[in-house]
SELO-177166 format. One line per field, with one value per residue (C-alpha): chain; residue in three letters; x, y, z. Coordinates in Angstrom, 1 decimal, padded with zeros to 4 digits. Layout:
BEGIN
unit = [A_...]
code = [ALA_...]
east = [X_...]
north = [Y_...]
up = [Z_...]
//
This chain:
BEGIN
unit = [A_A_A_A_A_A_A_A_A_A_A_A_A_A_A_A_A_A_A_A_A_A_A_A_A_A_A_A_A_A_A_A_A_A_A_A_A_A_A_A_A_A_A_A_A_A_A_A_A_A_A_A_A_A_A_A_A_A_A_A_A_A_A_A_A_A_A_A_A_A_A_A_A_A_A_A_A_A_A_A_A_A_A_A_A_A_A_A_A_A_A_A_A_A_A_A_A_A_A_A_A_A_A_A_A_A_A_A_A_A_A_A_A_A_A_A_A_A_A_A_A_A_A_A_A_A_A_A_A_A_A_A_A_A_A_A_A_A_A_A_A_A_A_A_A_A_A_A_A_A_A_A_A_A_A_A_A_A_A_A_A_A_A_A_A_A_A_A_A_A_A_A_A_A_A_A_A_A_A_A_A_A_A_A_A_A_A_A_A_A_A_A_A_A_A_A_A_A_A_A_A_A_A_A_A_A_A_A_A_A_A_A_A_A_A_A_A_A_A_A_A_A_A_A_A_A_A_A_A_A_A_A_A_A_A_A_A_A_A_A_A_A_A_A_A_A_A_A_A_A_A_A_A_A_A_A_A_A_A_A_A_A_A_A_A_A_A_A_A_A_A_A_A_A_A_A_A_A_A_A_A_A_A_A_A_A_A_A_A_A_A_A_A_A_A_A_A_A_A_A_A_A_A_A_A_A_A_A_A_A_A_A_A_A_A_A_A_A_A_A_A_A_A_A_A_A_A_A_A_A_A_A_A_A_A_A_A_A_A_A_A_A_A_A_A_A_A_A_A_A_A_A_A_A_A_A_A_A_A_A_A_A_A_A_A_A_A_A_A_A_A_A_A_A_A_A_A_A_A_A_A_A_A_A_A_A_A_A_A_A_A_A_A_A_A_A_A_A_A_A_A_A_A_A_A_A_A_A_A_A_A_A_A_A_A_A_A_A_A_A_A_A_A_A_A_A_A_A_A_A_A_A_A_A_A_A_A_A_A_A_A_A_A_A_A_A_A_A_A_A_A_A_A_A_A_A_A_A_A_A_A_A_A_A_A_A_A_A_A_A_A_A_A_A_A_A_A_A_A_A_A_A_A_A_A_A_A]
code = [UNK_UNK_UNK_UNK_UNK_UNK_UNK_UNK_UNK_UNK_UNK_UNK_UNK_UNK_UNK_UNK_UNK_UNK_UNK_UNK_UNK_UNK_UNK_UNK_UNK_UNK_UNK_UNK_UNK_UNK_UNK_UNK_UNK_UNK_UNK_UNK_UNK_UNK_UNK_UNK_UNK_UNK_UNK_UNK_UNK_UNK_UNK_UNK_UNK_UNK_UNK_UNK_UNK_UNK_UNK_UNK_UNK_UNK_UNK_UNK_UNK_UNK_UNK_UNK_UNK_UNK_UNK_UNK_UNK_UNK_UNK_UNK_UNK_UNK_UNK_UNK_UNK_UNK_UNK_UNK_UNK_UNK_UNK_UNK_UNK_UNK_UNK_UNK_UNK_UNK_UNK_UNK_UNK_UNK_UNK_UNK_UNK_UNK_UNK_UNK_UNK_UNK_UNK_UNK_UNK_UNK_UNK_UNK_UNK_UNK_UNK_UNK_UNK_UNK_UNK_UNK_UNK_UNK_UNK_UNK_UNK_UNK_UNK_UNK_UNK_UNK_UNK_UNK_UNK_UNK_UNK_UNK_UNK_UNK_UNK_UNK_UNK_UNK_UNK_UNK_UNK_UNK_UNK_UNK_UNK_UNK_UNK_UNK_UNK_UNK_UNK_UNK_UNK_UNK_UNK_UNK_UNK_UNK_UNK_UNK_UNK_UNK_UNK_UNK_UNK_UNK_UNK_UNK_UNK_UNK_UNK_UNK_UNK_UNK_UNK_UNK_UNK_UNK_UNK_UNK_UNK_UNK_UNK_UNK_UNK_UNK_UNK_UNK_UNK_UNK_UNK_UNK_UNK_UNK_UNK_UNK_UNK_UNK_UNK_UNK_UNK_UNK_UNK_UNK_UNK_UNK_UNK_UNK_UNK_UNK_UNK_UNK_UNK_UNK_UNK_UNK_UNK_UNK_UNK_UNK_UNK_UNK_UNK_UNK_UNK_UNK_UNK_UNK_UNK_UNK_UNK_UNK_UNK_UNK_UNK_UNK_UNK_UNK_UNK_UNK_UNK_UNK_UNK_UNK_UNK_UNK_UNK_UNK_UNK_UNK_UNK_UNK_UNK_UNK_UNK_UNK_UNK_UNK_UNK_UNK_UNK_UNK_UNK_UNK_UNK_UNK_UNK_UNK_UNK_UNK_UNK_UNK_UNK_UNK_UNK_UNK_UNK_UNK_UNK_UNK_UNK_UNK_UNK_UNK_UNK_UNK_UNK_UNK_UNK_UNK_UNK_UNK_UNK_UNK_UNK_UNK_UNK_UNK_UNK_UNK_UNK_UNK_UNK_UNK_UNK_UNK_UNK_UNK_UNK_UNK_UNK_UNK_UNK_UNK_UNK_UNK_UNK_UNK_UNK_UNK_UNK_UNK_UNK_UNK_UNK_UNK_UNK_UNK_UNK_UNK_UNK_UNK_UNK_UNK_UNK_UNK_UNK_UNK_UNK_UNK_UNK_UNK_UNK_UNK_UNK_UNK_UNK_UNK_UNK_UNK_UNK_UNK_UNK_UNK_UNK_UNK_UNK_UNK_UNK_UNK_UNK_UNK_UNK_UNK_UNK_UNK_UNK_UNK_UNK_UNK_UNK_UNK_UNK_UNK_UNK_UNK_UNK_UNK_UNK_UNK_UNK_UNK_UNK_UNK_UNK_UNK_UNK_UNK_UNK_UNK_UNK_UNK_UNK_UNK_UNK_UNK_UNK_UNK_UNK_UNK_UNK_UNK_UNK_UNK_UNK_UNK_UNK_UNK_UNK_UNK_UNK_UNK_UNK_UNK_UNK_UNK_UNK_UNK_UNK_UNK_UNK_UNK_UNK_UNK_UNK_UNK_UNK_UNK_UNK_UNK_UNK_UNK_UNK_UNK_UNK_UNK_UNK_UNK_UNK_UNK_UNK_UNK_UNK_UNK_UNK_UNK_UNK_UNK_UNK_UNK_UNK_UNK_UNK_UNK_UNK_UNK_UNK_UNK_UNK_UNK_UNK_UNK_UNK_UNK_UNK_UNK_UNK_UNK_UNK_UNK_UNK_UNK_UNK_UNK_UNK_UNK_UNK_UNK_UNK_UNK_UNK_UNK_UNK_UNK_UNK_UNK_UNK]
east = [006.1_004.3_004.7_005.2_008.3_009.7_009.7_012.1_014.2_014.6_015.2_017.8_019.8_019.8_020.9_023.9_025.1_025.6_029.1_030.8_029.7_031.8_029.1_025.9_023.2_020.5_022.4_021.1_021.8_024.9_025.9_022.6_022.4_025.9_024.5_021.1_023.0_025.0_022.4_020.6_023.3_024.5_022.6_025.0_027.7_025.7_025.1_028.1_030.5_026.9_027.2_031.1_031.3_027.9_027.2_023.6_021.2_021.7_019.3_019.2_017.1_016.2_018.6_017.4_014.1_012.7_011.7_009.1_008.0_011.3_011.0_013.9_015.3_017.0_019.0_018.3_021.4_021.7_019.4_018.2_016.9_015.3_013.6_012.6_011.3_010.1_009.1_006.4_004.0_001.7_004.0_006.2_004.1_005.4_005.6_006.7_010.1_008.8_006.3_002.9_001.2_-001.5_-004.8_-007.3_-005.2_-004.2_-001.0_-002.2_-004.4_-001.7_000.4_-002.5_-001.1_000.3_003.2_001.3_-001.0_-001.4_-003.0_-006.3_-006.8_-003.1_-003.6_-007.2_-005.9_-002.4_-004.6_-006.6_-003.7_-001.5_-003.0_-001.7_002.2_002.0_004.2_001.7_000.9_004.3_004.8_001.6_003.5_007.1_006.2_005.3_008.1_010.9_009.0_009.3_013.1_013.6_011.4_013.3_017.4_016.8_015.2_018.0_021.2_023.7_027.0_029.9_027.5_028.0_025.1_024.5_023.1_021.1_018.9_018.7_017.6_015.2_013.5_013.6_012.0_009.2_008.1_008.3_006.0_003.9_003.3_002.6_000.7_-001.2_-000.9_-001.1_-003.8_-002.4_001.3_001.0_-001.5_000.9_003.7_002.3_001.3_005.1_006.5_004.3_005.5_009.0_009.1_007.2_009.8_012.8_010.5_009.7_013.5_013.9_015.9_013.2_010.6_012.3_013.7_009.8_007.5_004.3_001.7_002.0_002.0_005.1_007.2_008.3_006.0_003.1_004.4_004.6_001.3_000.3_002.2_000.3_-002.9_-002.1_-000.6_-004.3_-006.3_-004.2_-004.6_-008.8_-009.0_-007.1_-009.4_-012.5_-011.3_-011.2_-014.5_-016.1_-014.8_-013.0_-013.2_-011.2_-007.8_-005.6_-003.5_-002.8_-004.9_-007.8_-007.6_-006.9_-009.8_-012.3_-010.9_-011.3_-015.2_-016.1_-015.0_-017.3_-016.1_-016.9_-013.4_-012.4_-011.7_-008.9_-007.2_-007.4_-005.6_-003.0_-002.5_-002.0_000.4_002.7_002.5_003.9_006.4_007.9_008.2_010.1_012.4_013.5_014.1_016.0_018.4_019.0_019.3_021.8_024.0_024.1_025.4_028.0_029.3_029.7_031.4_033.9_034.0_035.1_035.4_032.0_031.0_032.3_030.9_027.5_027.6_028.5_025.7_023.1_024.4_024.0_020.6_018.8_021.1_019.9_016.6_014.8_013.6_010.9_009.3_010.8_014.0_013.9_014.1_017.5_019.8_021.3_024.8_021.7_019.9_023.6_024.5_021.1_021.2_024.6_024.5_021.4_023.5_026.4_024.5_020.8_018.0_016.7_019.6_017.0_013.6_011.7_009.3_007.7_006.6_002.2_002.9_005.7_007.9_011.9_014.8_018.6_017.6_016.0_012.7_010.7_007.7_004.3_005.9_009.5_011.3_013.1_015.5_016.3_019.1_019.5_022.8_024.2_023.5_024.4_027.7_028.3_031.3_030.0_027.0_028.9_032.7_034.7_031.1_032.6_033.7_031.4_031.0_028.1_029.4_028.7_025.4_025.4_026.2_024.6_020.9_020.7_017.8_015.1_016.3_019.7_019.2_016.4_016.5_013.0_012.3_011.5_008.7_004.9_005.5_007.9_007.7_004.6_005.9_009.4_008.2_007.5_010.9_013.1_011.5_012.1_015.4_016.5_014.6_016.5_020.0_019.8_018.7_021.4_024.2_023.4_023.5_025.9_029.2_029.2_032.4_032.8_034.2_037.8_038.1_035.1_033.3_030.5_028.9_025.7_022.6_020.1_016.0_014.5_016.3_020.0_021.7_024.7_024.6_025.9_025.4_026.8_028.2_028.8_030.1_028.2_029.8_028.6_029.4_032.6_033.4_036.6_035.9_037.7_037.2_038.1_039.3_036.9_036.7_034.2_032.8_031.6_034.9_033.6_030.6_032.5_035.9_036.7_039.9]
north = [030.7_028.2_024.1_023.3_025.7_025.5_021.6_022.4_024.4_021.9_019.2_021.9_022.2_018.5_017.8_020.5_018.5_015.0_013.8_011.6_008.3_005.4_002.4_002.1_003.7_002.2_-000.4_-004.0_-007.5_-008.1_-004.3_-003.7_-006.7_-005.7_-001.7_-003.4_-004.9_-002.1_-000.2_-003.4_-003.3_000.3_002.6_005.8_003.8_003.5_006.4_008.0_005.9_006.0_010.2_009.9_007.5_008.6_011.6_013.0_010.6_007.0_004.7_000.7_-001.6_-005.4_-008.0_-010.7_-010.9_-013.5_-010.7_-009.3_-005.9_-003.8_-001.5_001.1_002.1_005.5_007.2_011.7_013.1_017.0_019.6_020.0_017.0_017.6_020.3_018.4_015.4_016.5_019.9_018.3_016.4_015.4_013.9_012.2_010.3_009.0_005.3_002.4_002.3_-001.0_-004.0_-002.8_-006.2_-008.3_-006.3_-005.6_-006.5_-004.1_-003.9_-001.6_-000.1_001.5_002.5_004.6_007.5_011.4_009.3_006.8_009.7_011.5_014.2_015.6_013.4_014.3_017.8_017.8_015.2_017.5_020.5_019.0_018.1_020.9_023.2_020.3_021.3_024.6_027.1_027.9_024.5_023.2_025.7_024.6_021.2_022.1_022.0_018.1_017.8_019.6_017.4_014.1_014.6_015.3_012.5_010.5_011.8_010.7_007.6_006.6_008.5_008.2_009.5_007.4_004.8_004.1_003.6_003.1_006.4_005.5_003.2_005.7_008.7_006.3_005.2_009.4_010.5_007.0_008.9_012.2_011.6_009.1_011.3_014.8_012.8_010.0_009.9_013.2_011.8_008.3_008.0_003.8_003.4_005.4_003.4_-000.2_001.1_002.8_-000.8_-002.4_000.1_-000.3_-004.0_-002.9_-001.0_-003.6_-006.2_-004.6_-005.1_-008.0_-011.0_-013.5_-010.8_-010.2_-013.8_-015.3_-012.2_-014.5_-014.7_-018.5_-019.8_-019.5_-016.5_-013.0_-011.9_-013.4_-012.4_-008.6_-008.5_-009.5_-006.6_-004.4_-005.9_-005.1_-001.7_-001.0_-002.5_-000.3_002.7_002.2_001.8_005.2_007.1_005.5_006.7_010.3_011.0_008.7_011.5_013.9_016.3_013.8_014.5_017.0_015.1_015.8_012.6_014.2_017.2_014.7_012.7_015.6_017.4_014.3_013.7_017.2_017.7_017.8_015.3_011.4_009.7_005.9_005.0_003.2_006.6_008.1_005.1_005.7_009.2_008.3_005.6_007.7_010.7_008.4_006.9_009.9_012.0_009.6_007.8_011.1_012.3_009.4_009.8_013.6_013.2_010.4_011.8_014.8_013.9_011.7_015.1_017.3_014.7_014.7_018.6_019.5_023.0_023.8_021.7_023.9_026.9_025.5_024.9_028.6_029.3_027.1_028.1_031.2_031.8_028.7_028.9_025.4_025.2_023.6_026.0_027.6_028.0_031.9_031.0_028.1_030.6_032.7_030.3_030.3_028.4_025.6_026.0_025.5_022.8_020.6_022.3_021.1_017.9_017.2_018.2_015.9_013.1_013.3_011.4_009.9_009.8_009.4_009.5_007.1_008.3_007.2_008.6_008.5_009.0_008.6_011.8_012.1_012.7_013.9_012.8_009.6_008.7_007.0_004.8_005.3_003.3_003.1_004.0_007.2_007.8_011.3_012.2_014.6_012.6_013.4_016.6_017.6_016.4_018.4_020.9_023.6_024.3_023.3_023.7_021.3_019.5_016.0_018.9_019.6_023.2_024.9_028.3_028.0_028.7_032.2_033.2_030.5_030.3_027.2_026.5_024.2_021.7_022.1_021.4_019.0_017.0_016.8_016.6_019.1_020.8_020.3_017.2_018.8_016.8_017.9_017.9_019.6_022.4_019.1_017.3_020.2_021.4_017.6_017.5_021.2_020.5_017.2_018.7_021.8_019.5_016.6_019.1_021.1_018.3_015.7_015.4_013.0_011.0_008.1_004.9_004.9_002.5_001.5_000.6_003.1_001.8_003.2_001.2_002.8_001.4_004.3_006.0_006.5_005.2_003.4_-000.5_-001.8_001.1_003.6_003.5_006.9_007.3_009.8_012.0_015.0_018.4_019.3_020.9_018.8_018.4_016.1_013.6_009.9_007.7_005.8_003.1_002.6_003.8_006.9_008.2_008.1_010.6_013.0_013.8_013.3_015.2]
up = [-019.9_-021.3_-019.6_-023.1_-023.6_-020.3_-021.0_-024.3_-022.4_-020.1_-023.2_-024.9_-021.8_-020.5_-024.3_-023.8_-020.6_-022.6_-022.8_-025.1_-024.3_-023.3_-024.4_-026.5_-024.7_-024.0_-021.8_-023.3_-022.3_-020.3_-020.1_-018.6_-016.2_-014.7_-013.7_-012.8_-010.1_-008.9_-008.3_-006.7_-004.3_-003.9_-005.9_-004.5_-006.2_-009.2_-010.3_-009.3_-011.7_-014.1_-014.0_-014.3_-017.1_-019.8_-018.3_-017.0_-018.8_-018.8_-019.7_-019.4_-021.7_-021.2_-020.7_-022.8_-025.5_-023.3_-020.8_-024.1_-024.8_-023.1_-020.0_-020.0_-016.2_-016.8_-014.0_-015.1_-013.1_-012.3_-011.9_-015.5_-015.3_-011.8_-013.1_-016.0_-014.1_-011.1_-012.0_-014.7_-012.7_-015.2_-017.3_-014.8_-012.2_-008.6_-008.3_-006.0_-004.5_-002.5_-003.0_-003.8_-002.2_-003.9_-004.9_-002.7_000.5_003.3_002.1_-000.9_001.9_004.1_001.6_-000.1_000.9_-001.0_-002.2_-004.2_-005.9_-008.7_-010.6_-009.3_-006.6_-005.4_-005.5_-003.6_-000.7_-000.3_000.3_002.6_004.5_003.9_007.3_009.3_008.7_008.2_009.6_012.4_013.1_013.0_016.0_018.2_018.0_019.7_023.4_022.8_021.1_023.9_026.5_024.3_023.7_027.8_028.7_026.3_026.8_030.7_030.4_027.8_027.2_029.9_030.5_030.2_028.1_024.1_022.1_018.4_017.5_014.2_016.6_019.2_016.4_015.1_018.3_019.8_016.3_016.7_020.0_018.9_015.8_017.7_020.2_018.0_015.2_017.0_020.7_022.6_025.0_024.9_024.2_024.5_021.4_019.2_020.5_019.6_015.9_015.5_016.5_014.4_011.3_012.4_011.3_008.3_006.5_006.6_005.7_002.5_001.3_002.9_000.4_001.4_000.4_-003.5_-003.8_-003.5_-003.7_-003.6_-000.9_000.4_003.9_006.2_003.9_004.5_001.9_004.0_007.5_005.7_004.7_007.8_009.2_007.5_008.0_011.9_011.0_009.6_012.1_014.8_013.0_012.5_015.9_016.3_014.0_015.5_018.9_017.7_015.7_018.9_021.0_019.3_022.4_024.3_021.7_020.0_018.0_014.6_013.5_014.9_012.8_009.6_010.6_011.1_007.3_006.1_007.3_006.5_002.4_000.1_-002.0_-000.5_000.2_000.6_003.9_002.8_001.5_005.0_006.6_004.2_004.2_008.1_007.6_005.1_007.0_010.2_008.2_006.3_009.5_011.2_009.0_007.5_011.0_011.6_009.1_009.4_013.4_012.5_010.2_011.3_014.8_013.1_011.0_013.8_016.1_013.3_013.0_016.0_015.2_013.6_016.6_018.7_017.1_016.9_020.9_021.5_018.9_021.3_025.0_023.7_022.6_024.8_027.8_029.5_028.6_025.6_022.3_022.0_018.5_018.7_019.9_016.8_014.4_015.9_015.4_011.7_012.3_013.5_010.2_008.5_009.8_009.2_005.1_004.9_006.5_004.3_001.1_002.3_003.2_001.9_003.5_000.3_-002.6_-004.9_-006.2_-009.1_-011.4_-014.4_-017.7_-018.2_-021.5_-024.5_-024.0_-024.4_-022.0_-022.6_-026.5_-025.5_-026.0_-023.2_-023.3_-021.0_-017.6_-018.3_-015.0_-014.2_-011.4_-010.1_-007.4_-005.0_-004.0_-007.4_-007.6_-004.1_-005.0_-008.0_-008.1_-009.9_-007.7_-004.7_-004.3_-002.7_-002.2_-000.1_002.7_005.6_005.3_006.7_006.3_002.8_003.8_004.5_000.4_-001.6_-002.6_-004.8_-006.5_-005.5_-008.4_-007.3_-003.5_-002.9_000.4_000.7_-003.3_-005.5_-007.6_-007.1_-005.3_-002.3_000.8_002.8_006.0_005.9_008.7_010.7_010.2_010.3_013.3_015.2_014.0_015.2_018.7_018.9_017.9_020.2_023.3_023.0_022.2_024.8_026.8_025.8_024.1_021.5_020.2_017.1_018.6_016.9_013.4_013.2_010.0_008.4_004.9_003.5_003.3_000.8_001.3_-000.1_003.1_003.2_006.6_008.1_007.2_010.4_013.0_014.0_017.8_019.8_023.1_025.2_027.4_029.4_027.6_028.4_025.2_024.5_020.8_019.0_016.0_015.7_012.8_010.6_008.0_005.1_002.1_004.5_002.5_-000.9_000.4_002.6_003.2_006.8_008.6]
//
């Protein structure tokens, strides 16, 4: 089939979806400014009422003619529109979710990575990274990985102590990226760039950062391009280290920085540093938020908790995985598909048109903004029954499509390194559950907080027990209810 067929089918069908609208679409002038700001604050939010109340495709104009020449933001809900989107890469380009920083400065340096690419140049730099995270790679890497979670579940999870697991998932995935990607040989100099790139990301949706995006003495804006001046500087030293004396590591940068040197084609040093920086970021962030999640479902499931432990003691007895034993357990597998349809890492994804084309029966201009969700369509009934219930069994008889079940995106652009992150997160899982019993801290408060990654505003506290197998789940407060139902 043709691209240029397949892309009317895909117009025919997102057309069939359209529902009787409740207002004017385009959204202009105060219409538009009130869903600019809900999805400012809570984009979940946004498009869910947006999906209810116009239906899949819902654009949003300028607010006033002072702004000029108009730039339409329009949220493309459901997998039609996935597919038309994200499945059509030449038409519909990646783009920013965060500041790009002034021209020329390091800022645009470390964020030169996959994500910020397209066309040609995508396609050449994805291949050359794509033996990195492959299946058989992906598997050389899970010893580091057992012996980073071991190192790291003694040194800071003890029983009878509550922590606030989102901090905790975030600083275990840190090491075991750091460690598989930069710091085999020396653990330390991949720690100090992760905390460096830890302050990065929050920085980068910072108020002070949006309220006075300019780059003037004593700001946020300043401080983060400053940050990322360091992040680069920490991350050239790394790659000098390794083609000084590559026999000296084993790390995954290594192998980047050696495919790198040895293509054909002469490449910016600047692009390297930020396929590294990316490639740290996305696995870890991503991890984060699974690892977090996740635990916070099946402390709430006490029976698919329960099965899953049987599942694990089964198979692994006491000891870690092993990339065999990785693959023979499916509840596993179930449970991370299903906590990732639930509660997706990323809710959504931005794109924007290269050139004039048309959506849901709307035409779009060259750079207009278009937002897909997995969030949405995760949550859609007739591809997932009952889809606000936690129910990995679901599993074992549905094959959704890749448009219709897209943690890790969809189409040409799929993430690069979802061998990587689902192997952390299933080495992580298995070892603390195995381990520890986890419970919620009763009433507490769980909102969503949405900066590109999807996780719990204020924390999330646990209480960690030893495994004892007494299952049980607590009560909870927050808009956690609107995106799962909780027994």
């Amino acid at each position: 089939m043709s691209s240029v067929v397949a892309a009317e089918l895909a117009e025919i069908s997102v057309r069939s979806l359209a529902r009787p609208r409740a207002a004017a679409l385009p959204l202009r002038g105060l219409q538009a400014a009130r869903w600019y700001a809900k999805f400012f604050v809570d984009p979940v939010r946004c498009m869910t009422e947006a999906y209810e109340r116009f239906g899949p495709v819902v654009p949003a104009g300028r607010i006033t003619r002072l702004q000029g020449r108009e730039r339409q933001h329009v949220l493309a809900l459901g997998p039609d529109c996935n597919r038309q989107v994200l499945g059509n890469t030449e038409v519909f380009h990646t783009t920013a979710q965060a500041w790009p920083g002034p021209r020329g400065s390091a800022m645009r340096r470390v964020r030169n990575g996959l994500t910020r690419m397209n066309g040609e140049r995508y396609r050449q730099q994805r291949q050359l990274m794509l033996p990195t995270f492959s299946k058989k790679a992906v598997a050389g890497y899970i010893v580091d990985m057992t012996a980073v979670v071991r190192g790291h579940l003694e040194e800071e999870w003890h029983n009878g102590a509550t922590i606030e697991i989102y901090q905790q998932s975030r600083r275990l995935a840190l090491r075991m990226s750091s460690q598989v990607l930069f710091g085999r040989q020396n653990p330390e100099d991949a720690y100090s760039l992760a905390a460096l790139v830890q302050q990065f990301i929050p920085r980068n949706f910072s108020p002070g950062v949006w309220i006075c995006p300019f780059n003037l003495p004593f700001t946020p804006f300043r401080r983060m391009i400053r940050n990322a001046g360091r992040i680069e500087n920490a991350l050239q030293r790394l790659i000098d280290e390794r083609r000084a004396n590559p026999s000296q590591h084993t790390d995954v940068l290594k192998i980047l920085v050696q495919a790198f040197d040895e293509q054909h084609v002469p490449i910016d040093e600047s692009e390297l540093i930020g396929q590294a920086t990316v490639m740290f970021i996305a696995s870890y962030e991503n991890v984060a938020s699974v690892l977090t999640w996740t635990l916070f479902l099946l402390a709430q499931h006490p029976d698919v908790m329960s099965d899953l432990h049987a599942e694990l003691a089964g198979t692994l007895g006491d000891g870690p995985p092993d990339p065999e034993q990785i693959e023979k357990l499916p509840l596993l597998d179930a449970v991370i598909k299903e906590s990732m349809r639930v509660l997706p890492p990323v809710p959504y994804l931005l794109r924007k048109p290269s050139v004039p084309t048309s959506l849901g029966g709307f035409e779009l201009r060259k750079n207009d903004r278009v937002a897909v969700s997995a969030y949405i369509t995760h949550h859609l009934s007739d591809l997932y029954p009952q889809p606000r219930r936690f129910i990995p069994d679901r599993w074992f008889s549905i094959k959704p499509t890749p448009y219709e079940y897209l943690p890790f995106g969809a189409g040409p652009r799929a993430c690069l390194g979802k061998l990587f992150a689902v192997a952390e997160i299933k080495i992580a899982l298995a070892m603390i559950l195995l381990r520890h019993r986890l419970s919620v801290v009763p009433d507490i408060t769980i909102n969503r907080r949405v900066q590109v990654m999807m996780s719990p505003k204020r924390g999330l506290p646990m209480a960690v027990h030893h495994q004892d197998r007494c299952f049980g789940s607590a009560p909870v407060r927050g808009n956690i209810h609107e995106m799962v139902e909780l027994n």
